[in-house]
N, C-alpha and C positions, 0 to 999 in steps of 0.2 A: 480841732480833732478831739475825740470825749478820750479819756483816761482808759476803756476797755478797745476804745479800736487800737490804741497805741499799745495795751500792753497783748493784745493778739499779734498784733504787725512785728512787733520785738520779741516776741515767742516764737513767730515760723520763723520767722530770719535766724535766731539765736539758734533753733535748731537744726537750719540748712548750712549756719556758718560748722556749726560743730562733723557733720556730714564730711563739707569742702578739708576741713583740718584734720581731720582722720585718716581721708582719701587716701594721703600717700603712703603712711605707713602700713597701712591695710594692704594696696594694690601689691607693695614692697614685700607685705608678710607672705601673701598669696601667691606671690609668680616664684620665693624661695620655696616655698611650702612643696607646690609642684614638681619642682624640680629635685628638689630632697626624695618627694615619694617618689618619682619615675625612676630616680638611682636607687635607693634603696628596694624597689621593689626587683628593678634588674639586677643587682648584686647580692641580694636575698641576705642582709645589712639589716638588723632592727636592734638597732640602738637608739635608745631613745634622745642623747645628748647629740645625735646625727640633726635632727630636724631643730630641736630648742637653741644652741648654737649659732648656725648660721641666720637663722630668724631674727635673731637676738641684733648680731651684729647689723645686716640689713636695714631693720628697721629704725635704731640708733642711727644709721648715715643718712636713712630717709628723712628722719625724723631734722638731720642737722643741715642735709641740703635744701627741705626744704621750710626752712624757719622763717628767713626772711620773708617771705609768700605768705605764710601763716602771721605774722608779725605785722604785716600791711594791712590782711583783712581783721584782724584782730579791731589796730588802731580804728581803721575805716567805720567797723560797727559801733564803737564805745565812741567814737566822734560825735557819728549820726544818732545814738541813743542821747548824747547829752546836749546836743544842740536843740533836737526836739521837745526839750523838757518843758520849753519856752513856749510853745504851740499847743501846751492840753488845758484845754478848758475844763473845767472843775465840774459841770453838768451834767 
């Protein structure tokens, strides 16, 4: 394997890992987010500590439930990055 296919292959990977680790806190930010506007908009509520709040707290237990999962794929790619170091030919 030449040193540029390796460092394109561990460029999309590094950036679909970051994608996968994001995912939950985002999904988490977005389904609170929602639900804050559809009340605040029914209760006619604009305070702005209404939506920053509950987002806050969510995505910290998002963030805490799903660590171990983040912490597997983490390991998994820094494995596979340094195991492969052994396979690049200089060429």
């Amino acid at each position: 394997m030449s040193i540029q296919h390796f460092v394109v292959q561990i460029t999309n990977e590094a950036i679909l890992l970051i994608i996968f680790i994001s995912l939950p806190a985002i999904i988490a930010s977005l389904g609170v987010g929602l639900i804050v506007a559809i009340f605040s908009a029914t209760t006619q509520i604009q305070e702005a500590t209404l939506s920053f709040a509950p987002k806050m707290i969510v995505v910290y237990i998002a963030i805490a439930a799903s660590g171990g999962w983040v912490g597997s794929l983490l390991l998994r790619f820094t494995t596979k990055c340094l195991s492969e170091f052994s396979n690049i030919s200089m060429t």
